[in-house]
C-alpha positions in Angstrom: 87.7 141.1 42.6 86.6 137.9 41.1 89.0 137.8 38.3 91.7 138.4 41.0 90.6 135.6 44.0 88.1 133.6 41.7 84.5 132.6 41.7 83.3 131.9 45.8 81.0 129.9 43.9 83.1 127.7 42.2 86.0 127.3 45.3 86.6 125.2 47.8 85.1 126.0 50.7 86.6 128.1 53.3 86.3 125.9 55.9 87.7 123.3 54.0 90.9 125.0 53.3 91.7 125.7 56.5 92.7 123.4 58.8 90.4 123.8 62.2 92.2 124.9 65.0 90.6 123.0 67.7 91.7 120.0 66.0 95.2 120.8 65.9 94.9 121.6 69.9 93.6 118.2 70.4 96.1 116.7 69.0 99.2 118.8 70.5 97.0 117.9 73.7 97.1 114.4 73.2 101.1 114.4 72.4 101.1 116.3 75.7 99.3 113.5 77.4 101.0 111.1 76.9 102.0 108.9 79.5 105.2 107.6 80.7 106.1 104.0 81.5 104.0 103.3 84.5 105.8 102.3 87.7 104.5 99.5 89.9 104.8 98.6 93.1 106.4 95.5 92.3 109.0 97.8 90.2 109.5 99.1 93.7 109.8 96.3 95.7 106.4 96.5 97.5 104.4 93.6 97.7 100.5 93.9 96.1 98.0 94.6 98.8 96.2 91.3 97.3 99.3 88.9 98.5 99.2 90.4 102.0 96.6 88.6 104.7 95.0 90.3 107.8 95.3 88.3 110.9 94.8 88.6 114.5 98.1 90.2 115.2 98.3 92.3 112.0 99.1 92.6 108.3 101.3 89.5 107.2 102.9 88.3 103.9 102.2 84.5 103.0 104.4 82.6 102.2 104.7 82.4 98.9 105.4 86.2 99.0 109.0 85.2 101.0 112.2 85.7 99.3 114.8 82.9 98.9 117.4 84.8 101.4 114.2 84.7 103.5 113.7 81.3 103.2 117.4 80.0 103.8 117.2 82.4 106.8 113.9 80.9 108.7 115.1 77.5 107.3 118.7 77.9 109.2 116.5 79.6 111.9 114.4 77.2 113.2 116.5 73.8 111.8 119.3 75.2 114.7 116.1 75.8 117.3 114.9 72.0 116.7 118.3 70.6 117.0 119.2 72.7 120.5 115.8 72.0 121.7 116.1 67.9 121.2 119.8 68.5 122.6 118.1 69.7 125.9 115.2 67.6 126.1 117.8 64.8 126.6 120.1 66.3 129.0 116.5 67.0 130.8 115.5 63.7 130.6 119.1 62.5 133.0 119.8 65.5 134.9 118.7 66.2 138.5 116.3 68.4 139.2 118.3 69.8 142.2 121.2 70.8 139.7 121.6 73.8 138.1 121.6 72.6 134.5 118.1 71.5 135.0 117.4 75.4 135.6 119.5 76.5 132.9 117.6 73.4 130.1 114.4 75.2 131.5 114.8 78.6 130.5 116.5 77.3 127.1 113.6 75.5 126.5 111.8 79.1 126.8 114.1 81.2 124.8 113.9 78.5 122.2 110.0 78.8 121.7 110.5 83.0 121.8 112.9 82.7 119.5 110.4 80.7 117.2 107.9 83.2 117.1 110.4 86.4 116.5 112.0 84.5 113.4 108.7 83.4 112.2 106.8 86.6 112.6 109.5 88.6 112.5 110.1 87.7 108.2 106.0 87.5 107.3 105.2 90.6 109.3 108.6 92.6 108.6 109.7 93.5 111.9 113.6 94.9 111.7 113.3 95.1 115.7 112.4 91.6 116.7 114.7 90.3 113.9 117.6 92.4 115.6 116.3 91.1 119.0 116.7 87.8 118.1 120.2 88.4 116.5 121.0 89.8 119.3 119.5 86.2 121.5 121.5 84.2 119.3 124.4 85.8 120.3 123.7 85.8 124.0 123.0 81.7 124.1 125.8 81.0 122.3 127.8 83.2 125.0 125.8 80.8 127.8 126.5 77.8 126.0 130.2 78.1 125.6 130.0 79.1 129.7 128.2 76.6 130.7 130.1 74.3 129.4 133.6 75.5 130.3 132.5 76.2 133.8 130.3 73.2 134.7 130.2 69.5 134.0 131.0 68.6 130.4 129.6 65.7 128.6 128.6 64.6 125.0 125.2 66.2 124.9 126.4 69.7 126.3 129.6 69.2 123.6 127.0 68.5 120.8 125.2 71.3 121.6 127.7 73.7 121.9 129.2 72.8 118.1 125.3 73.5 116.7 125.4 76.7 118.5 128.6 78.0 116.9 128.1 76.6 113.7 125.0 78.3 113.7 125.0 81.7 115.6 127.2 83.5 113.3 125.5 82.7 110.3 121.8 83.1 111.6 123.5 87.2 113.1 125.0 88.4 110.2 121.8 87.1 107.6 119.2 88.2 110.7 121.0 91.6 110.9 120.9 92.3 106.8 117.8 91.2 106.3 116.9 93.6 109.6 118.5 96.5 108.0 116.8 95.8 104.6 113.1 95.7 106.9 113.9 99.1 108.3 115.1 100.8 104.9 112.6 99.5 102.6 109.0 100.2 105.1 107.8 97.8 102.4 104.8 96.2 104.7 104.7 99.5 106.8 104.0 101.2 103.6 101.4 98.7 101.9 99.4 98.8 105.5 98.7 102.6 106.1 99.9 104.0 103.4 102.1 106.9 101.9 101.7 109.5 104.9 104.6 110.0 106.5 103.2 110.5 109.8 101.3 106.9 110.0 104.3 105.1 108.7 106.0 107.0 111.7 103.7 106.3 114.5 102.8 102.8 112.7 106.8 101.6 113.4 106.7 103.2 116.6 103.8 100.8 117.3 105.5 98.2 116.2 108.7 98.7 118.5 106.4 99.0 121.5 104.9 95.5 120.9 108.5 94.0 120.3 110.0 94.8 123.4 106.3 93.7 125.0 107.3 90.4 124.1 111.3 90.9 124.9 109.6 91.9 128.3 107.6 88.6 128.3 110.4 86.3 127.6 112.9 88.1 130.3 109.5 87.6 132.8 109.5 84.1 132.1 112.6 83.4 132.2 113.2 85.7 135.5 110.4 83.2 136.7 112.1 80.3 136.3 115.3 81.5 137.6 113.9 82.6 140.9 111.9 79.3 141.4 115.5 77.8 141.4 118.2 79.5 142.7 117.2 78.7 146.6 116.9 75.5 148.1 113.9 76.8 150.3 111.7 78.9 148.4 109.3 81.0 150.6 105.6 80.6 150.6 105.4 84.0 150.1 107.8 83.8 146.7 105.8 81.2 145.4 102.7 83.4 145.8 104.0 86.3 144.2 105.3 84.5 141.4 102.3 82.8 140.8 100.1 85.4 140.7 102.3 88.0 139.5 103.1 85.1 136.3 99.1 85.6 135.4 99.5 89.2 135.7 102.1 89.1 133.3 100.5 87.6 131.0 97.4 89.9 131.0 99.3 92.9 131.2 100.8 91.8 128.2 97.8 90.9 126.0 96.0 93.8 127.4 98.8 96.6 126.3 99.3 94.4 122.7 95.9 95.0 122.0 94.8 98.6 123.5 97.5 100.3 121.9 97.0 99.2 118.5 93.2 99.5 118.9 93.7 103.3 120.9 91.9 102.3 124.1 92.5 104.7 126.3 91.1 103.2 129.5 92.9 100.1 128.8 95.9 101.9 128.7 95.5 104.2 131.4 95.0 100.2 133.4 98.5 99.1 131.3 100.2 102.0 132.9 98.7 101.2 136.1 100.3 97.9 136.2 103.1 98.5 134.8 105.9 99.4 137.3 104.3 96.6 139.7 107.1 93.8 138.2 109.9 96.9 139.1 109.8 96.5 142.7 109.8 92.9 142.6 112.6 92.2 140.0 114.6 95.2 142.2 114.2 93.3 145.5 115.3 89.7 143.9 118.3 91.4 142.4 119.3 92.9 145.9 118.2 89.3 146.9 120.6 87.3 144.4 122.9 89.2 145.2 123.5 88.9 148.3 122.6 85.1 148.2 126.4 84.3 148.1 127.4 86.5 151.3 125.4 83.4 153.2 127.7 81.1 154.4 127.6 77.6 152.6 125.9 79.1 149.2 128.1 78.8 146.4 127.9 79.8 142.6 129.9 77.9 140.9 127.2 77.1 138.0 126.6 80.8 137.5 122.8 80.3 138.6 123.0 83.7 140.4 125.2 85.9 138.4 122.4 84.6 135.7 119.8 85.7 137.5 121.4 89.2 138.2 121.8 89.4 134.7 118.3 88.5 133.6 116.8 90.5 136.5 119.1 93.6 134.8 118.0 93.2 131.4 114.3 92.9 132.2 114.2 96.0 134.8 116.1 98.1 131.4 113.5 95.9 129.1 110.5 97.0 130.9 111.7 100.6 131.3 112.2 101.0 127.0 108.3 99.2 127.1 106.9 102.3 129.4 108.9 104.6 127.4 107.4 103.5 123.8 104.2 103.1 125.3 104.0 106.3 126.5 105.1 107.7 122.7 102.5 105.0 121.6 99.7 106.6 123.5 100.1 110.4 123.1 99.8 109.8 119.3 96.2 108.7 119.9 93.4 110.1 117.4 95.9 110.6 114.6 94.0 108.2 112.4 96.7 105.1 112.8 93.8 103.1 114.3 91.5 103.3 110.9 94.2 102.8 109.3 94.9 98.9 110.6 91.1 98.1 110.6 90.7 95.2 108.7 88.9 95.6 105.1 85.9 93.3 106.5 85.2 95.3 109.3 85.7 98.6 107.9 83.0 97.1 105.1 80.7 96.1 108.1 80.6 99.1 109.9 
């Protein structure tokens, strides 16, 4: 047996010939292991939870985080806001406060500072809905300026205006709509603020729609306001009360339900809800009112002043209806964890 394998004494270890087989697991293990190119969020388009900033109406990008599409949008945005706002602050400045354009500069003046804060927010915060909202206003004054100037008085300021407007609208719709579209599809901000369940990012938009027509439903009130303070020549004591009161309602009703939703307060909603069909009845009886106002002998509408407040009063009744509707979506959702989801970091660290 020696002669035939050799001297154990004088060979090489058996353990040294073979070759262990835990090592050769290892290193199949680590060839296994291996990992692929990692993909980032910025590889998918998502911003880095460091560049976003909490702030008292949500998760917003800074600026620096805002595309150059972005930027030529808000630029062309607000650039055509400030020169239609100056264009009305003169006509206001010569115009009578008995006529009807002095009504109509009013609730421009309005619609102008809305449409500020939709284009503003609407690109830090990613909104698709009030970016289509305010596509969809652009649209609508260019519609009222091109009336009101065919159908009224015409001078230089209205003419100058009305040029701005439809140099302007087209652009600021079709860049507004894409970069709407693009909001919607990528859930880029939705998806950095609660996460990767599918559920939150759900009820997190639908959350997000509610508070967009809240302020659609503000600006209609404001400008229902306005246009109801000045269509009569006699406004009634009792007109003046409602709308003063009812104004501060308004605006209650409207911080209250921007704030209890997304904070899942139920007996502040349960007090939203309460108020909420209060402005119906109202806006109902001053349509019926409006129109009817011509049917008086002597009242004319030449200006449009009532068919514009029919309209308004139209659009705010169907406004406030969608508002009650995602409200009421909003609120049976409570208690699904969308709540700890948009606590800040410092007060989740506090508590």
């Amino acid at each position: 047996n020696q002669a035939k394998y050799g001297s154990l004494s004088g060979s090489v270890p058996f353990s040294e010939k073979v070759v262990p087989v835990e090592n050769t697991i290892t290193m199949d293990e680590k060839t296994e292991e291996q990992p692929a190119a990692s993909i980032t969020f910025a590889d998918l388009g998502i911003p880095l939870a460091a560049n976003l900033q909490d702030t008292v109406l949500g998760t917003a990008r800074p600026l620096s985080d805002i595309t150059w599409k972005e930027r030529i949008y808000l630029a062309l945005m607000l650039l055509s806001i400030v020169a239609v706002t100056v264009m009305t602050l003169i006509r206001l400045r010569v115009v009578n406060t008995n006529d009807p354009d002095f009504t109509f500069c009013l609730v421009l003046l309005l619609n102008a500072a809305f449409c500020v804060w939709f284009a503003v927010e609407g690109v830090l915060r990613e909104r698709p809905s009030e970016l289509f909202i305010l596509s969809f206003a652009t649209v609508i004054i260019m519609v009222y300026l091109i009336v009101n100037y065919a159908t009224g008085s015409r001078n230089d300021v209205k003419l100058a205006r009305l040029v701005i407007a439809c140099f302007f609208c087209p652009v600021l719709f079709i860049l507004g709509f894409v970069i709407a579209c693009e909001y919607h599809m990528s859930k880029r901000l939705i998806f950095r603020t609660v996460g990767a369940n599918e559920m939150l990012q759900v009820l997190y938009r639908n959350l997000l729609v509610f508070q967009d027509f809240l302020k659609f439903d503000l600006q209609l009130g404001g400008s229902m306001i306005i246009l109801i303070l000045t269509i009569a020549k006699d406004i009634s004591l009792r007109d003046i009360i409602i709308l003063s009161v009812g104004g501060f309602v308004t605006v209650v009703w409207f911080i209250l339900g921007f704030f209890t939703m997304s904070r899942e307060w139920k007996i502040g909603a349960y007090i939203f809800f309460l108020f909420s069909p209060v402005e119906l009845a109202y806006v109902f009886y001053k349509i019926y009112d409006a129109a009817h106002y011509k049917d008086i002998p002597g009242n004319k509408d030449s200006d449009g002043l009532v068919d514009a407040t029919i309209a308004c009063g139209v659009g705010a009744v169907a406004v406030r209806l969608v508002v009650i509707f995602t409200a009421a979506v909003v609120f049976r959702k409570f208690g699904n964890g969308l709540r700890d989801k948009l606590k800040p970091p410092s007060s989740e660290s506090n508590s």
